[in-house]
Phi, psi and omega in degrees: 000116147301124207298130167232133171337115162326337174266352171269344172309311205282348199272323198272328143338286170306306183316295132338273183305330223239315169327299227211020132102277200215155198195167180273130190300306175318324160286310151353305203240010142290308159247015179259121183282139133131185204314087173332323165314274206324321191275320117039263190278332191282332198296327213251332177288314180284318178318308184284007179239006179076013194253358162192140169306125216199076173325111190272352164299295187269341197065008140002116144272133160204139176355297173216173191278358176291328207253294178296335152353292190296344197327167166212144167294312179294308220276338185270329182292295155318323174304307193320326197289311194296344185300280187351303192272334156313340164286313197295286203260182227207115183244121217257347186152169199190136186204190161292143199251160196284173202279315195282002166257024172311153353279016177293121153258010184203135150229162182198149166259161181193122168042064193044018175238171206250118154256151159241150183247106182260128169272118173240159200234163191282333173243029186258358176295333180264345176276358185243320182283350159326297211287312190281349201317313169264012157238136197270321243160104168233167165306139146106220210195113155271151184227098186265085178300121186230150167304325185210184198278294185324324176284003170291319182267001132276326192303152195251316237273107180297202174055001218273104150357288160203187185232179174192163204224124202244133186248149207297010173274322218113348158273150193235141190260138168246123197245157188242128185272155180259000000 
């Protein structure tokens, strides 16, 4: 592993946090390469310098408390998906998807191709098979992060790669519908 400087940690950090709003200290250090402790130790340093925000009820980090304001449950989640596939695959980038691409929250490139991580919620099902209802084939790749298991077999959504269930630690399970 290679060393890296307390001030590149705490730059990778912000950097992180300025991307994807608000995390869990553990996805933090879950997409930042190099020492937990290190990464750690820079969250607790900024926080005392006041350069990011840290909710003492959820334990939440975001930028500013202005930032954690915006938080999404989906959104957080979908980050979990995304740590993950950063163990499997090799990720060239990966940033937030915009409020008019709901229900996508995260995109990321691998290898030239475009994934989306999308969140459906137990009441977001008829509003997402709306939204796909006339698209048959788009660009890129979906990964559907769901509230409960059962709703992979109501979703309408093409392209979709697998689904998964994401558990409040953070792990994640992946189904394939038959």
């Amino acid at each position: 592993m290679e060393y890296q400087s307390p001030a590149a940690i705490e730059r990778g950090v912000l950097e992180i946090l300025r991307k994807l709003n608000v995390l869990y200290p553990e996805q933090i250090t879950e997409l930042l390469p190099g020492s937990e402790s290190g990464i750690l130790k820079a969250i607790k340093r900024l926080e005392k310098q006041h350069q990011l925000y840290r909710n003492p009820y959820t334990g939440l980090i975001a930028s500013s408390e202005y930032a954690y304001g915006l938080k999404d449950e989906g959104t957080i989640c979908c980050v979990w998906v995304l740590a993950d596939m950063m163990k499997k695959r090799e990720i060239d980038s990966f940033f937030l998807a915009i409020k008019e691409e709901f229900p996508v929250r995260v995109i990321f490139t691998s290898k030239e191709e475009i994934y989306d991580i999308l969140y459906v919620g137990t009441a977001d099902v008829k509003l997402v098979n709306g939204l796909y209802r006339n698209i048959r084939h788009t660009e890129g790749r979906r990964i559907v992060a769901v509230e409960e298991k059962e709703l992979m077999n109501q979703l309408q959504v093409p392209d979709v790669i697998g689904y998964c269930v994401i558990e409040r630690e953070g792990g994640v399970f992946y189904y394939r519908r038959k």
